[in-house]
C-alpha positions, 0 to 999 in steps of 0.5 A: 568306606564300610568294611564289608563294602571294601571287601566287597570291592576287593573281592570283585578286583580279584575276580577280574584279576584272575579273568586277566591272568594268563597261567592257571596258578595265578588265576587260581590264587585269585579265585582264591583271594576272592573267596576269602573277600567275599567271606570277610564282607559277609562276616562284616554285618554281624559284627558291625551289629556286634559294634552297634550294640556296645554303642548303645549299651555305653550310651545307655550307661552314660558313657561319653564315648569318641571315635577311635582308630579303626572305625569303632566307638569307644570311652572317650578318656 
């Protein structure tokens, strides 16, 4: 799954969260939490072009390059 799109979806469980809770501080911290996703899902695109463009340049320098943990490229040893 895409970063932004887990964000995302965390984001729209917050907000159906605080829609359910029952004391004003508990949907406060949901609306919070929910904000806070949707700014990380909007960050992601930037980044993600960020990665796509130190991919290219690797691939441009004639790196062999393999997938690593977290979802990015990098040279492969």
């Amino acid at each position: 799954m895409r970063i932004s799109t887990d964000c995302t979806s965390r984001a729209e469980e917050c907000w159906r969260l605080a829609k359910l809770a029952a004391k004003p501080e508990d949907w406060q911290h949901f609306i919070e939490m929910a904000a806070t996703w949707d700014i990380l899902a909007k960050q992601r695109p930037s980044d993600k072009l960020a990665e796509t463009w130190a991919l290219a340049e690797a691939i441009a320098n004639g790196e062999r390059i393999s997938p690593v943990r977290s979802g990015q490229y990098g040279p492969k040893r």
